[in-house]
TORVOLUM-448559 format. One record per residue (C-alpha): x, y, z; residue number from 1. Coordinates in nm, 4 decimals, padded with zeros to 6 digits. Example, Ala and Ser with C-alpha at 12.3 -4.5 7.8 and 13.67 -1.06 7.14 Angstrom:
2
(timar (01.2300,-00.4500,00.7800),1);
(timar (01.3670,-00.1060,00.7140),2);
This chain:
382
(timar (-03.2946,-04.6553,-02.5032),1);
(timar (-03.0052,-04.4661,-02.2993),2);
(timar (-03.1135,-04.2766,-02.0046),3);
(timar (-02.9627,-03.9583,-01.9072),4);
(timar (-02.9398,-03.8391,-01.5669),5);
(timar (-02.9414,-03.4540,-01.5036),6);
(timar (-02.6720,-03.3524,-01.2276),7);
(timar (-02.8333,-03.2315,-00.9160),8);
(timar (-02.6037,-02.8832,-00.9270),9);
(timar (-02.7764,-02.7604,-01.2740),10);
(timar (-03.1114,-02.9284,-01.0643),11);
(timar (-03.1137,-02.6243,-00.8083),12);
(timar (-03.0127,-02.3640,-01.0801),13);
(timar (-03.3803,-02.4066,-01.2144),14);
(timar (-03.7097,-02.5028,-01.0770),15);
(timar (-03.8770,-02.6533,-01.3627),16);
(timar (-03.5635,-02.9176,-01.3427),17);
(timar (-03.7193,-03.0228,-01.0191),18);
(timar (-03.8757,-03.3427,-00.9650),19);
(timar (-03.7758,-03.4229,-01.3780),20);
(timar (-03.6620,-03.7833,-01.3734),21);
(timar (-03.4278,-03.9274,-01.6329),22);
(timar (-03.4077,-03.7946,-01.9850),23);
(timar (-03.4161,-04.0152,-02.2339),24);
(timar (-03.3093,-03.7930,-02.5582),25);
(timar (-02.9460,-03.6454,-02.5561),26);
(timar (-03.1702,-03.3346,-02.7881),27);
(timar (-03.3141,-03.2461,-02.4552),28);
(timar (-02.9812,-03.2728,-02.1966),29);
(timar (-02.8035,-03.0629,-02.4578),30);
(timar (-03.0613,-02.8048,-02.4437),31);
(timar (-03.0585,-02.8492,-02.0389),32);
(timar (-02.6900,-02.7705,-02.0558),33);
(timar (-02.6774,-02.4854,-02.2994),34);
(timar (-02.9417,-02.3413,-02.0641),35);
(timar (-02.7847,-02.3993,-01.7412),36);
(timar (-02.4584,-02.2102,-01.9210),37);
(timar (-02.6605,-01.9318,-01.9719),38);
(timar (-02.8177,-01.8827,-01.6349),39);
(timar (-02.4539,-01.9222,-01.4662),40);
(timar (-02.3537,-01.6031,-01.7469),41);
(timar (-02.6345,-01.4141,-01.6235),42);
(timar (-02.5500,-01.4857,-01.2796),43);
(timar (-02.2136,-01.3491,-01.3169),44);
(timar (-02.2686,-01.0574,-01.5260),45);
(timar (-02.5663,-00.9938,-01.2383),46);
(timar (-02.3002,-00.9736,-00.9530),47);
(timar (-02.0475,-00.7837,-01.1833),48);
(timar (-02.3159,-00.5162,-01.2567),49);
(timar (-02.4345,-00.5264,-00.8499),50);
(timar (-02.0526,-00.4700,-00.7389),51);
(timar (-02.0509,-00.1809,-01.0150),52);
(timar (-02.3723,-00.0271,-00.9036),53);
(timar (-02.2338,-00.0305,-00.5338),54);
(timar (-01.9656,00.1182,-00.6620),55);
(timar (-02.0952,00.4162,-00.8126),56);
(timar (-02.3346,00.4410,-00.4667),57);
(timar (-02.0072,00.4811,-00.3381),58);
(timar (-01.9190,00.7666,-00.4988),59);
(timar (-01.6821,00.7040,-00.7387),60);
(timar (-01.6746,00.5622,-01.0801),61);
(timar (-01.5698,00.1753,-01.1172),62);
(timar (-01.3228,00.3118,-01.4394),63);
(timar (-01.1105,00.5595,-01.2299),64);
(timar (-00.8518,00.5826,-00.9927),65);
(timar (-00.6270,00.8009,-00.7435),66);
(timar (-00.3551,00.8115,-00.9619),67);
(timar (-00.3000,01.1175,-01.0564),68);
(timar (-00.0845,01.1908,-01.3973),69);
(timar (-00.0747,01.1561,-01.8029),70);
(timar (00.2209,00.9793,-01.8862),71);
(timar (00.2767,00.6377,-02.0514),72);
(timar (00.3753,00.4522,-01.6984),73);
(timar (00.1191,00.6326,-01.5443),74);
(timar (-00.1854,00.4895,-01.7294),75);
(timar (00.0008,00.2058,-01.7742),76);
(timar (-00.0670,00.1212,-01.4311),77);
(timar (-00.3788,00.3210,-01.4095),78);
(timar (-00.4705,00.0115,-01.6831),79);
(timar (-00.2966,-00.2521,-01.4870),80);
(timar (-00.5794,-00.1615,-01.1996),81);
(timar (-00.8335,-00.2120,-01.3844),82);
(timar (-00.6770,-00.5653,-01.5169),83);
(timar (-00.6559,-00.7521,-01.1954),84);
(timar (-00.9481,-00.5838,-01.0134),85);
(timar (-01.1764,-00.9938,-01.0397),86);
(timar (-00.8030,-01.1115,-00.9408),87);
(timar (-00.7812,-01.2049,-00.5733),88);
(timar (-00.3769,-01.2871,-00.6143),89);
(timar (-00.0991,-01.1368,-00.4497),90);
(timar (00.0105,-00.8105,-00.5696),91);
(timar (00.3964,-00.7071,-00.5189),92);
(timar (00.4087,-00.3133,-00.5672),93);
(timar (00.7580,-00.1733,-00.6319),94);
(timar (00.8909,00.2020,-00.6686),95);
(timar (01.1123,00.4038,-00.4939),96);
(timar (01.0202,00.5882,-00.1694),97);
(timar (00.7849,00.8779,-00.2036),98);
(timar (00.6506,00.7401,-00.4991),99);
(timar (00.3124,00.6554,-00.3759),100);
(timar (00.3173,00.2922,-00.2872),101);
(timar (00.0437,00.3015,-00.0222),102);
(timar (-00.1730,00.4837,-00.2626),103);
(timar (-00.1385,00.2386,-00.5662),104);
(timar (-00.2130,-00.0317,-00.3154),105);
(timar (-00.5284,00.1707,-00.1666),106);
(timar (-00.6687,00.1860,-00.5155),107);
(timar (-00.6119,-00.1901,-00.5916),108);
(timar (-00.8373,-00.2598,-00.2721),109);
(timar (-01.0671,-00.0378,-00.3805),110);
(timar (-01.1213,-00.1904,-00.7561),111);
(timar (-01.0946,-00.5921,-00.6127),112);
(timar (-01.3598,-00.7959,-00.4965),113);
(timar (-01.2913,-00.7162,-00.1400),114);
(timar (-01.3578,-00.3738,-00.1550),115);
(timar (-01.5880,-00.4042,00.1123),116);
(timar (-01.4199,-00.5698,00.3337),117);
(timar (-01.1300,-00.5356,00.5951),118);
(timar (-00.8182,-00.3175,00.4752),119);
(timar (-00.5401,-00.2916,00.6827),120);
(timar (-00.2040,-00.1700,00.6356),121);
(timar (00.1330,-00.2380,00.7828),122);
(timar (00.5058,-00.0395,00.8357),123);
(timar (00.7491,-00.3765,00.8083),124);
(timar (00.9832,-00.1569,00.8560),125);
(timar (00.8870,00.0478,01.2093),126);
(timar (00.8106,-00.2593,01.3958),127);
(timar (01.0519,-00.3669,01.6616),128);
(timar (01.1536,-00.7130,01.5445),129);
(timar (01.0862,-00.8350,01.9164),130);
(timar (00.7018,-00.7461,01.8704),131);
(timar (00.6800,-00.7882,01.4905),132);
(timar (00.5509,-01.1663,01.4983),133);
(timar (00.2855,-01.1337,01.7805),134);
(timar (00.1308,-00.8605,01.5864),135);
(timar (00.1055,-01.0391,01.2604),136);
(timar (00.0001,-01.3441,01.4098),137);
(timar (-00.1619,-01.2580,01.7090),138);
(timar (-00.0607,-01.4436,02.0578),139);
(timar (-00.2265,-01.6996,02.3188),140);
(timar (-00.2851,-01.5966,02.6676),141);
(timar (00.0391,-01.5770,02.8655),142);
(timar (00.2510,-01.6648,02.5308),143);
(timar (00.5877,-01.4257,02.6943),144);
(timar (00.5583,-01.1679,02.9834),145);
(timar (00.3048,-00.9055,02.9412),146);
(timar (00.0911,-01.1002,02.7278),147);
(timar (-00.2574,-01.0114,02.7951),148);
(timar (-00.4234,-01.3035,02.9935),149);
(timar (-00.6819,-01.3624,02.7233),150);
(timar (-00.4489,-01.3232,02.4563),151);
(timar (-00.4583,-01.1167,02.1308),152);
(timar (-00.5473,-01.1655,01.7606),153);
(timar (-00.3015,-01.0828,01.4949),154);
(timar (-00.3340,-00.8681,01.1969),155);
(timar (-00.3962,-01.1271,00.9703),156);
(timar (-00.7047,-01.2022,01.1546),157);
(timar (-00.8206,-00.8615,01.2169),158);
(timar (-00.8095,-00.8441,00.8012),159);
(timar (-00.9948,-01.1832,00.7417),160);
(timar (-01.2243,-01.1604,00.4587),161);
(timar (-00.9993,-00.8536,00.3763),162);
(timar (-00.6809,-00.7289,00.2664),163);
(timar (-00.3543,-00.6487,00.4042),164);
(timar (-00.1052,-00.4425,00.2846),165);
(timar (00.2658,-00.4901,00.4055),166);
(timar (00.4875,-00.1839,00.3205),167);
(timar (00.8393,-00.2439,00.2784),168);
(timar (00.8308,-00.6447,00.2713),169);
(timar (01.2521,-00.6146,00.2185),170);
(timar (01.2713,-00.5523,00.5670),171);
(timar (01.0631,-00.8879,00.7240),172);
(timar (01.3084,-01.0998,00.8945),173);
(timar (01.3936,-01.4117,00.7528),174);
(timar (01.2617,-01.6058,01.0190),175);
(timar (00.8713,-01.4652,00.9137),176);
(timar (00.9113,-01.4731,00.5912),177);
(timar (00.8824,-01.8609,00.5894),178);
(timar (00.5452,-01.8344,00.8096),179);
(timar (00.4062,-01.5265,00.5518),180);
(timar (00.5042,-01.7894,00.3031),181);
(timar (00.3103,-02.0328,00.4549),182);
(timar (00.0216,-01.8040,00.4956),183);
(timar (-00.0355,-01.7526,00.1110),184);
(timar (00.0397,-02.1035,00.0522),185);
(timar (-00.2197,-02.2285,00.3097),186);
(timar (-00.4363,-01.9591,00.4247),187);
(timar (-00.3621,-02.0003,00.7784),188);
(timar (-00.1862,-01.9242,01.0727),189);
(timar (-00.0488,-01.9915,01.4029),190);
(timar (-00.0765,-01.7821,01.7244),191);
(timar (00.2675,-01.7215,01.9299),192);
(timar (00.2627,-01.9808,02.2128),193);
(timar (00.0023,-02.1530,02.0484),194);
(timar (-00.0505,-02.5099,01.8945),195);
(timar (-00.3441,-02.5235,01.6769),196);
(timar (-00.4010,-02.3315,01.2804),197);
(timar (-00.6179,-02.0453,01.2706),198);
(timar (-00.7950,-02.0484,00.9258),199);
(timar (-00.7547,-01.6868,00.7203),200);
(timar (-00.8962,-01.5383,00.4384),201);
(timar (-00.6380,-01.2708,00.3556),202);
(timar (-00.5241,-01.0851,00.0205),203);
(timar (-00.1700,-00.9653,00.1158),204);
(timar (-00.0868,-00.6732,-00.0948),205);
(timar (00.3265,-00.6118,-00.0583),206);
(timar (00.5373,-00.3127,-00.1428),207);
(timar (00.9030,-00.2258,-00.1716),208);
(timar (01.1691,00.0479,-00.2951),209);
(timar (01.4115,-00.2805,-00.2857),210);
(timar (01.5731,-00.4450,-00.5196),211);
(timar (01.4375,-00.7964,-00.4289),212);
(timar (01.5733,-01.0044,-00.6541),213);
(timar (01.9305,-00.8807,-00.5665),214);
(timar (01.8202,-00.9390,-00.1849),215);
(timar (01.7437,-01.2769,-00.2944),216);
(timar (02.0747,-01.3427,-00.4616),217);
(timar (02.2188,-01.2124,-00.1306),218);
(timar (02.0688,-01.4218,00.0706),219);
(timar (01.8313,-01.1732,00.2475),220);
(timar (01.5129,-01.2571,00.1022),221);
(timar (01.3352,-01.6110,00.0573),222);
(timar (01.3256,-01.6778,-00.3007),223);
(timar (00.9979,-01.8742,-00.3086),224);
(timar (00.8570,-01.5840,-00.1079),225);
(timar (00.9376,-01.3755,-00.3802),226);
(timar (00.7710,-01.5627,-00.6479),227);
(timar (00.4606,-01.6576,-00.4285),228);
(timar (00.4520,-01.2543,-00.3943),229);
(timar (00.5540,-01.1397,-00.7099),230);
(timar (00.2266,-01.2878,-00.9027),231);
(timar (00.0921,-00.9475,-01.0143),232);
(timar (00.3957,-00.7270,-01.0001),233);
(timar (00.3222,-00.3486,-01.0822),234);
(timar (00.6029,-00.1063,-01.0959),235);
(timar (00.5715,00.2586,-01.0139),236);
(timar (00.8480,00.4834,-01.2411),237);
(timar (01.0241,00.8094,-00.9883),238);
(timar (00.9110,01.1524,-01.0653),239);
(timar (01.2038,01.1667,-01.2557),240);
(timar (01.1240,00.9844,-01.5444),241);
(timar (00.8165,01.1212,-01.5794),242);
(timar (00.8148,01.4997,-01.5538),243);
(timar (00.4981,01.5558,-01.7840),244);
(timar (00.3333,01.4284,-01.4371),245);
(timar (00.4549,01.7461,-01.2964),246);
(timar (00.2628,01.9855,-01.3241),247);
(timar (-00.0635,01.7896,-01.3228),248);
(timar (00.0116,01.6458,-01.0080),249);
(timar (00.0927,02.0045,-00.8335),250);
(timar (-00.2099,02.1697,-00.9716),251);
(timar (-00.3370,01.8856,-00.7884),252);
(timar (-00.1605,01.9957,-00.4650),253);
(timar (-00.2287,02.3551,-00.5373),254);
(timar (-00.6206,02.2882,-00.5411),255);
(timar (-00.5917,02.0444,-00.2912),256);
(timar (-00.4164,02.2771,-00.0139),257);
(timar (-00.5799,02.6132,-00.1025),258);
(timar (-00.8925,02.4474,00.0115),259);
(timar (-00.7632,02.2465,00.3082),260);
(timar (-00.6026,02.6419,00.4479),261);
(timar (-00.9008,02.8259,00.3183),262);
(timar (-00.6737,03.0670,00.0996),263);
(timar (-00.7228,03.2183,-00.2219),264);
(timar (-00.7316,03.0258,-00.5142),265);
(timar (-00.3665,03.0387,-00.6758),266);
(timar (-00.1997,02.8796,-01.0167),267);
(timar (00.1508,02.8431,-01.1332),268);
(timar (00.2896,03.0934,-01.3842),269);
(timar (00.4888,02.9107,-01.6482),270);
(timar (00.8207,02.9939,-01.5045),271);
(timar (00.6824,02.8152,-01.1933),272);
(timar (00.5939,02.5407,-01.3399),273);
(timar (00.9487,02.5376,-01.5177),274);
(timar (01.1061,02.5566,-01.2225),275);
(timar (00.9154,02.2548,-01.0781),276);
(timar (01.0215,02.0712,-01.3824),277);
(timar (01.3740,02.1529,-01.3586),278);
(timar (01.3949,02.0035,-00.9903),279);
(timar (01.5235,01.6167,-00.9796),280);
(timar (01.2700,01.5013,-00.6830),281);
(timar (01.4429,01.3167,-00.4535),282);
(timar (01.1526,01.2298,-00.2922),283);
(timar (00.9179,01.1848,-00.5310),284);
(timar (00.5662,01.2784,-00.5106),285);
(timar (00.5865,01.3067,-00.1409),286);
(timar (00.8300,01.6027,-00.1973),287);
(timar (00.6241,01.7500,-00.4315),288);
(timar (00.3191,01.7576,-00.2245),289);
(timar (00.5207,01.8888,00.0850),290);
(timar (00.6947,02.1954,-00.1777),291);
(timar (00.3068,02.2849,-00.2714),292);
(timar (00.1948,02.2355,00.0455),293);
(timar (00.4148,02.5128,00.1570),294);
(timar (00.4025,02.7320,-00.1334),295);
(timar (00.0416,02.7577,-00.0286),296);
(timar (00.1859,02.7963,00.3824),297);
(timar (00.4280,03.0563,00.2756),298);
(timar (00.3404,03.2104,-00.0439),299);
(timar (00.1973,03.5378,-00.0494),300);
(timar (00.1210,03.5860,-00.4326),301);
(timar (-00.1508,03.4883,-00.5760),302);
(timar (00.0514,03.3727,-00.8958),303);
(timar (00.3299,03.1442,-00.7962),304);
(timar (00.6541,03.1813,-01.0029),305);
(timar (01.0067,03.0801,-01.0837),306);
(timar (01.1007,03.2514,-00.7179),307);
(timar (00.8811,03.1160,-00.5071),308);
(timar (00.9507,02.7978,-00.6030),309);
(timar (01.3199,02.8245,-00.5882),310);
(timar (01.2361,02.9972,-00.2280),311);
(timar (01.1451,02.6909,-00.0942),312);
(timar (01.3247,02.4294,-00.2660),313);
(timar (01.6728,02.6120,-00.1383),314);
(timar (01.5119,02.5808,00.2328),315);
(timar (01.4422,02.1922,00.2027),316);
(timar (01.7696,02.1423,00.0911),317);
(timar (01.9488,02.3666,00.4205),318);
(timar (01.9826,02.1765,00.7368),319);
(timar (01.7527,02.2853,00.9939),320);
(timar (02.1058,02.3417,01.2073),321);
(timar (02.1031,02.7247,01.0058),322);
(timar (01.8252,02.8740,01.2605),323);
(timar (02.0433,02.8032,01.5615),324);
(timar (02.3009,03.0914,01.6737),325);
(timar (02.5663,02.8650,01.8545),326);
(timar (02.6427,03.2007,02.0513),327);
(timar (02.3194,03.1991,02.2242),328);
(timar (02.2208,02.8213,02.2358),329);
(timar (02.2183,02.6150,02.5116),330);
(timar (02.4603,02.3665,02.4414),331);
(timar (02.2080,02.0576,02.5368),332);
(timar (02.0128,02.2225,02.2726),333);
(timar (02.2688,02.2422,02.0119),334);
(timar (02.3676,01.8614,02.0836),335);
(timar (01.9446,01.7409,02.0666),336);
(timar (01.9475,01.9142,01.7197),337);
(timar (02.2382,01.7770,01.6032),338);
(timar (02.1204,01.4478,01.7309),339);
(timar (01.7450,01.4985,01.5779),340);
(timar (01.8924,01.6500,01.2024),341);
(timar (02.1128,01.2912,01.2026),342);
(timar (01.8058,01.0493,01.3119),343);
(timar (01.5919,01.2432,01.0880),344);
(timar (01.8080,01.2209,00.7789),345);
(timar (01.9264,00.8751,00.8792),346);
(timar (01.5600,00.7619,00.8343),347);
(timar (01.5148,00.9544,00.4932),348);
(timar (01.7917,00.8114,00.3246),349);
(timar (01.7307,00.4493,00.4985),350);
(timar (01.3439,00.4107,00.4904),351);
(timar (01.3678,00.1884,00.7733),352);
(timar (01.4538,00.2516,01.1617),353);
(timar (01.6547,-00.1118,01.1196),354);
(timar (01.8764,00.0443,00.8648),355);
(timar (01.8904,00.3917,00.9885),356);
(timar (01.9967,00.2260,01.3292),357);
(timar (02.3028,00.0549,01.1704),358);
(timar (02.3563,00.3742,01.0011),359);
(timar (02.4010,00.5480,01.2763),360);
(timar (02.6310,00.3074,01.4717),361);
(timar (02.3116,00.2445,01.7132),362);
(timar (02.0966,-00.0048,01.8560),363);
(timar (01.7076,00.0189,01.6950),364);
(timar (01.5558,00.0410,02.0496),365);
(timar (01.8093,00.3111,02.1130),366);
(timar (01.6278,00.4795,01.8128),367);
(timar (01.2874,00.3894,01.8936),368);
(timar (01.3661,00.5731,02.2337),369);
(timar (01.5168,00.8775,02.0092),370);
(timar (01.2261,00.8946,01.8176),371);
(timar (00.9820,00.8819,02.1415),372);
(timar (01.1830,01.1950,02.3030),373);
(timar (01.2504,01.4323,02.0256),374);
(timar (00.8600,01.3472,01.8493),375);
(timar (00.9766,01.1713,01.5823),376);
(timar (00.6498,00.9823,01.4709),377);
(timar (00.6822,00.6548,01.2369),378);
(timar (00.2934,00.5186,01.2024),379);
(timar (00.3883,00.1124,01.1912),380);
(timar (00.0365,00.1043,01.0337),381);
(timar (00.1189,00.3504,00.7610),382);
């Protein structure tokens, strides 16, 4: 009679398997099979419902997110969030800037599987490309002058066991993008000045207002970067194209800032709330949350209308050149204005200190100094 031999990995799944020699009727390893199936479903519905119940400890429900809107592409994505949150693949975020990229990707983190783990977040484009590999990677002691003597770990292994998030990935130099590649392709890494791999455990979360694939076609982007990155693409629609976000999001605001200044509790009147509609948004949500923001600041009515909306959405278009009388200005002063309203601008329009740089007919340390002296603060962790 044939003998049938029980595999020691459905063995440990149950104790009254243990010490059970060979089974001699294929009745009985059937039934030891469709049981050890249904102990591995409980398992995982078990850890499901544990990372569910920590969630709501948390204090937040495992269904809802930070997004903040009712339109099609907004619960389209809301949706997409929920999708991939047992996925531990690369997500490649794209929308234009001001559209809340770091958000989307801070509510991704906070549906995966590593929700509990290391999140950190990266500016590609306000590092210096001089210091931009040591900090990913880390460095070994004496790697270049100034290296610390007992070297430094990088940011992919401060976020091991984690995720990172890597804002603007257009602007990573071609020469990293072949050892990011290699990252996601191997999980590991390899100090500056050193020899040996570094084993990582890293979800890399990337966002752009590029075009990539046209960057690829160009040359300026490795195209099996792209595709290792672009595994669970999720694209964020401007302000624009959907304006029935409007005035959800700035009640939003409106609540948000009238308790962050202590004020009293104000609304929109309707022709507010037209006016708000009217407005293209250059800037997206950002600029939306900086108009409330000041509404709040500046407005002295309890009921903010067509006026005060148009109040402050004339100033953010007027350079802040108009509060300087040439007569009575210090000419150093005029210049350093002049100099600050360009950088500034430069930076808006560019989204990168790189770009802005060339923009400006400048060197980017020349900027980075610019920045330092007139307060100009880019967060290369933001």
């Amino acid at each position: 009679m044939a003998q049938y031999i029980i595999p020691e990995e459905i063995r440990t799944h149950n104790l009254l398997l243990n010490g059970m020699g060979p089974v001699e009727a294929e009745g009985d390893v059937l039934e030891i099979l469709r049981e050890y199936d249904s102990i591995i479903r409980i398992q995982k519905e078990g850890i499901l419902k544990l990372r569910e119940d920590k969630i709501r400890r948390r204090g937040f429900n495992a269904k809802e997110t930070g997004l903040v809107g009712v339109s099609r592409d907004i619960l389209r994505v809301q949706d997409l969030v929920f999708r991939i949150q047992h996925a531990d693949a690369p997500v490649l975020i794209m929308a234009e800037t001001g559209c809340g990229k770091e958000l989307l990707a801070r509510e991704v983190q906070r549906h995966s599987m590593r929700w509990d783990r290391a999140y950190i977040k990266v500016n590609c484009s306000a590092f210096p490309e001089s210091l931009f590999e040591s900090e990913l990677f880390g460095y070994e002691a004496g790697a270049f002058t100034g290296a610390s003597k007992q070297g430094k770990k990088g940011l992919f292994e401060a976020a091991d066991g984690g995720t990172l998030f890597l804002d603007e990935i257009g602007e990573l130099p071609m020469y990293l993008q072949a050892k990011l590649l290699r990252v996601l392709q191997e999980q590991e890494i390899t100090r500056v000045g050193g020899t040996e791999s570094v084993q990582v455990d890293v979800r890399v979360i990337a966002a752009t207002n590029q075009d990539l694939p046209r960057l690829v076609e160009e040359g300026k982007f490795r195209k099996d970067l792209y595709f290792r990155l672009n595994v669970l693409p999720i694209f964020l629609s401007p302000l624009r194209y959907r304006k029935e976000d409007i005035p959800v999001l700035a009640n939003h605001f409106l609540k948000k800032y009238c308790g962050k200044y202590a004020t009293m509790q104000k609304d929109f009147t309707q022709s507010g709330l037209d006016a708000l509609m009217a407005y293209d948004w250059p800037g997206n949500v950002r600029e939306l949350e900086n108009i409330v923001e000041r509404l709040v600041v500046w407005g002295t009515s309890e009921h903010l209308g067509r006026e005060d909306v148009l109040m402050v959405t004339r100033h953010d278009r007027q350079s802040p050149l108009r509060w300087y009388d040439p007569e009575h200005t210090p000419l150093n002063d005029l210049l350093e204005a002049v100099e600050k309203d360009a950088i500034t601008k430069a930076l808006n329009r560019c989204g990168s200190t790189r770009k802005a740089a060339e923009e400006l007919g400048i060197t980017q340390s020349t900027l980075m100094r610019r920045l330092k002296q007139y307060s100009i603060y880019i967060d290369p962790m933001a």
